[in-house]
N, C-alpha and C positions, 0 to 999 in steps of 0.2 A: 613468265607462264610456267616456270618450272617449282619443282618438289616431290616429294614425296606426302603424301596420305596426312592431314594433317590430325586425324582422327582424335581430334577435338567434341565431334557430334558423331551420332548415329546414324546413318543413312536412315532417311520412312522407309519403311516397309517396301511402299509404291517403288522409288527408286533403286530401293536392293534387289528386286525382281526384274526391273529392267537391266539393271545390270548383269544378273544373273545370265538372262534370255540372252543378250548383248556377245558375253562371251562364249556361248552355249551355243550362237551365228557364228562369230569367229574364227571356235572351233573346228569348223566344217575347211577350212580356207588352210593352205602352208605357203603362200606365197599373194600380195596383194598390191596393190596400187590406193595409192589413196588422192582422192582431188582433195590437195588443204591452199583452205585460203589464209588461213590465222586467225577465223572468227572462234569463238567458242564451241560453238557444234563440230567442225572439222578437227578442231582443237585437241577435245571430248574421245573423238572416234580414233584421232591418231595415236594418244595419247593410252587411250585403250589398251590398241595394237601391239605399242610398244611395252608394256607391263607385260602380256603374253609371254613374250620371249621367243615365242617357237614358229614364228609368222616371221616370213622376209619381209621386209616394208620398200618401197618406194614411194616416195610424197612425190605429187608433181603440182609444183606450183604455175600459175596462168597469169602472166601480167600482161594487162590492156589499160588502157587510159580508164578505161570503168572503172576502176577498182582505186579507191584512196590508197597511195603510195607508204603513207605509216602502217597500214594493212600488210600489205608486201614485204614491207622491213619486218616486223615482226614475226611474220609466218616462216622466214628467212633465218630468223635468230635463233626463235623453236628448235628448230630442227638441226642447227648446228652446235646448240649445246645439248643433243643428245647424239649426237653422233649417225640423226638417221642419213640412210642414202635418199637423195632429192636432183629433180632435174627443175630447172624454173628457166622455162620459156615465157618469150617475150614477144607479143604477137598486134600487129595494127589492125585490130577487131572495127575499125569503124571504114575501113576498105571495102567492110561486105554492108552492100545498098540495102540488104533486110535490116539490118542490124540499125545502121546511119542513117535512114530518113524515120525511124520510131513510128511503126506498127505499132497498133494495138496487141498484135504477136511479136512483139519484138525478143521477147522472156525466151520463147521456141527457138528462134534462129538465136540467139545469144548461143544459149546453153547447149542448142546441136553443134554449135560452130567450137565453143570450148572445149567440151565432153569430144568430139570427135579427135581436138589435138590432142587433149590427154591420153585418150583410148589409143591412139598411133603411137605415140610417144611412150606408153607404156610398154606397148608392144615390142616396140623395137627392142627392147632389153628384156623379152617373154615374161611379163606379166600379163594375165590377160583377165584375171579378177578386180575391176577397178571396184574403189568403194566408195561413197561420197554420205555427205552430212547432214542430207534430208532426215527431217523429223518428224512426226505423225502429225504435226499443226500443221505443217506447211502444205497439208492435202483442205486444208479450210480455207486458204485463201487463194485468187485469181492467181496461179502460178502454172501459167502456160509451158513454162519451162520443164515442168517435170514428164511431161510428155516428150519431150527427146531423150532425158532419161531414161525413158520407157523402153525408146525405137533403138539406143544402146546400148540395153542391160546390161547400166549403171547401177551396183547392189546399193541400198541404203540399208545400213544395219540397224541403224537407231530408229528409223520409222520400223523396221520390223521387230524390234524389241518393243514400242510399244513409246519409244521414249517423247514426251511431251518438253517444252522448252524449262518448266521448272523441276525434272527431273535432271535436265542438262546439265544445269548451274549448280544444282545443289551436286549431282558427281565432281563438276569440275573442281570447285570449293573441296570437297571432302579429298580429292587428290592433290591441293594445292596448286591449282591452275592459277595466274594470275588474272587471268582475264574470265573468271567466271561469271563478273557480271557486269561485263562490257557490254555495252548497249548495242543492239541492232546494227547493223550497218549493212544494207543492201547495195548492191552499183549503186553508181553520182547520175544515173540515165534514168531513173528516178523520180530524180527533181526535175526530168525536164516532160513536159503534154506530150503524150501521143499524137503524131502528126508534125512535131517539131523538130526539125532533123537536131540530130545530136553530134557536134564539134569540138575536138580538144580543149578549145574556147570556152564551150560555156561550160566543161566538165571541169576547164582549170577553177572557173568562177565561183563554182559550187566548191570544189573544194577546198580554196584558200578562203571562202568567206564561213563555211562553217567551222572550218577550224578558229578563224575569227571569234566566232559567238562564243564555241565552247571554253575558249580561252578568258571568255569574259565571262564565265559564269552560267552560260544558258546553255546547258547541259540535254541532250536528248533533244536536238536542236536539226531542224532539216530547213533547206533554203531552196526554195522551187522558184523554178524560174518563166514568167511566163512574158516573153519579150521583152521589154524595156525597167519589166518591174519585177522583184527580187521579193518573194514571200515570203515570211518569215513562220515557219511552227515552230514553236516552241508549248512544252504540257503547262495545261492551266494554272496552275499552283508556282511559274515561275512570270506569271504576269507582273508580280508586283515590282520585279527587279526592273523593270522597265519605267516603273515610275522619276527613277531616278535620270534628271532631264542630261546629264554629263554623260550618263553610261548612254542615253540614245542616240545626244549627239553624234559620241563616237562611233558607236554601232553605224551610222547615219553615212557619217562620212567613210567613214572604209568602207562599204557597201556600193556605195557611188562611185567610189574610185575603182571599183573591179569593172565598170561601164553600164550602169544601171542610172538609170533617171527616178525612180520610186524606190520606196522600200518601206513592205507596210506588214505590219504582225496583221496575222489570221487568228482572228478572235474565238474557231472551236477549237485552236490548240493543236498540238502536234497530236496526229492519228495514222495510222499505216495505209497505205492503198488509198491516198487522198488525190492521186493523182488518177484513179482506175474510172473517176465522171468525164473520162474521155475518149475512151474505149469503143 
């Protein structure tokens, strides 16, 4: 995830103005906290920061069973080949009963429960400007959670710059991110229906079996779970790789071995919030 500017292309317009606005927020700040997880967005904002130069950073990483553990490594590696300062607490997020039996507000107590360690944690070492990766799209979808951001003022500078997810990618890209255009990746609690409590179990299931798929080829790939039977999204256009009867086989059989009795492709394909008809 690291480099310098690869200034190969020109920024649009669009995104040199966000960027502009971006450091123009920044500006206002000499000393910061940042929540990074290692996706792209935190990635982006951290990344930012440190180009500045004149901003103290502290990154504070949040490891929970939610979060896929190559997430964590990476976000981990970031930040140690640039020499930022970082604290990475390690917390049993599914101890809290809002959290572990999956509300339909489960997003709200997630991210007050997070945000609150971070905000303490920051504190302790007097930072008290935390900043986090929210982006202006993420106010278009069911995202309960940003309302404990609210109740924390938790800054998002990228939604206040204006930044949209293809203005993200295309900075990270022009800074030589490596992961400019890593795919999505939301918590593993996700994949599993509102109303179904959520257990290290079935978050390990989710996530040794998607790493599974993507390893076979079926790329942007989420595996929901709904009891006994293991869903499979995958985006339309990688249907046909399923035709091939060996790759299902297998797909077939390691999927059952994680303790699944079914396992059946969803035929609109992988979409975001496909689990929100539970709500």
């Amino acid at each position: 995830m690291s480099g310098e500017p690869m200034n190969l292309f020109n920024l649009s317009d669009e995104t040199e103005k966000c960027r502009e606005r971006l450091e123009a927020i920044l500006s206002r700040y000499s000393r910061v906290a940042i929540a990074f997880s290692g996706g792209v967005d935190s990635t982006l904002l951290l990344e930012t920061v440190y180009r500045m130069k004149n901003l103290e950073i502290l990154a504070v990483i949040i490891k929970t069973p939610l979060n896929p553990h190559k997430e964590t490594e990476a976000a981990v590696d970031f930040i140690r080949r640039r020499n930022i300062n970082f604290i990475l607490k390690e917390t049993d997020i599914l101890s809290e009963d809002k959290i572990s039996s999956n509300p339909p507000d489960r997003c709200y107590h997630c991210k007050r429960f997070i945000f609150t360690l971070i905000r303490k944690t920051a504190e302790d070492k007097d930072y008290y400007d935390i900043l986090d990766g929210t982006h202006s799209e993420d106010l278009n979808d069911y995202r309960p959670g940003l309302q404990a951001l609210n109740e924390l003022n938790i800054i998002s500078p990228l939604k206040d710059a204006g930044f949209r997810k293809t203005n993200i990618r295309e900075l990270a890209k022009y800074y030589g991110l490596n992961n400019w255009s890593l795919e999505a990746s939301p918590c593993l609690a996700t994949r599993i229906p509102f109303g179904t409590a959520i257990s290290k179990e079935n978050l390990r299931k989710v996530e040794s079996g998607e790493i599974f798929l993507t390893g076979n080829g079926l790329t942007g790939v989420r595996l929901r779970i709904h009891g006994n039977i293991a869903r499979i999204e995958i985006p339309a256009d990688k249907f046909h790789l399923l035709c091939d009867k060996t790759l299902r086989g297998h797909i077939t059989d390691y999927i059952k071995s994680l303790g699944f009795d079914f396992v059946v492709l969803d035929l609109e394909g992988y979409r975001t919030g496909s689990m929100n008809i539970y709500r």
